[in-house]
N, C-alpha and C positions, 0 to 999 in steps of 0.2 A: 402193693403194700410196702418196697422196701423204698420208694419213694419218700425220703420224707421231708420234702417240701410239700405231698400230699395228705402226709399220716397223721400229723399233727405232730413234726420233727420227732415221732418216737424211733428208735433204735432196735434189734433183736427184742433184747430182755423186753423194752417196753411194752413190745409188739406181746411179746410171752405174760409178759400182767397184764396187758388189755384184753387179751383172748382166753383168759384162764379166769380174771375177774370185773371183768366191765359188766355194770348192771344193765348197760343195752343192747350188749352182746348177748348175756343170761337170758334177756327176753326169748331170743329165738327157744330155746327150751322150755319155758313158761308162754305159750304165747296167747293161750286163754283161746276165746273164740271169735269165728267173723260176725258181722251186723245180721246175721240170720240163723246167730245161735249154730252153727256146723264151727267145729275143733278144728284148727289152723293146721298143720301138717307141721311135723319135726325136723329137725335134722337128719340123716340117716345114720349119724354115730351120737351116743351122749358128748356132754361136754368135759369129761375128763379126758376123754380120745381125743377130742377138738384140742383140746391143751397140751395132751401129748402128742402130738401132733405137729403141732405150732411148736414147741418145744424141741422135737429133732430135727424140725425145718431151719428151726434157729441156728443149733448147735452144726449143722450140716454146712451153715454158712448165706442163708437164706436166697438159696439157689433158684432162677429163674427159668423159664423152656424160653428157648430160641423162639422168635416169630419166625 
């Protein structure tokens, strides 16, 4: 993600409005049902945690784990 020759040159903030308001992001919590009528599965947190979230990842310095 902090790649952004991959991101679509976004930056922190960017990254913090794309994940707090992209309507394709928002899918994943709306995501209706699959081809056999059974309800898609959620995230494990809402999307205001996801944003808060993304949000102290930002401010944190958008910090990566070692491979």
């Amino acid at each position: 993600m902090t790649d952004r020759r991959r991101n679509h040159n976004m930056d922190g903030p960017a990254l913090l409005k794309h994940n707090a308001g992209d309507t394709l992001v928002g899918w994943a919590w709306e995501p209706g049902r699959d081809i056999h009528g059974v309800p898609r599965t959620l995230p494990p947190l809402p999307r205001i945690e996801f944003a808060e979230a993304t949000r102290r990842w930002v401010e944190a310095g958008m910090p990566c784990p070692e491979k």
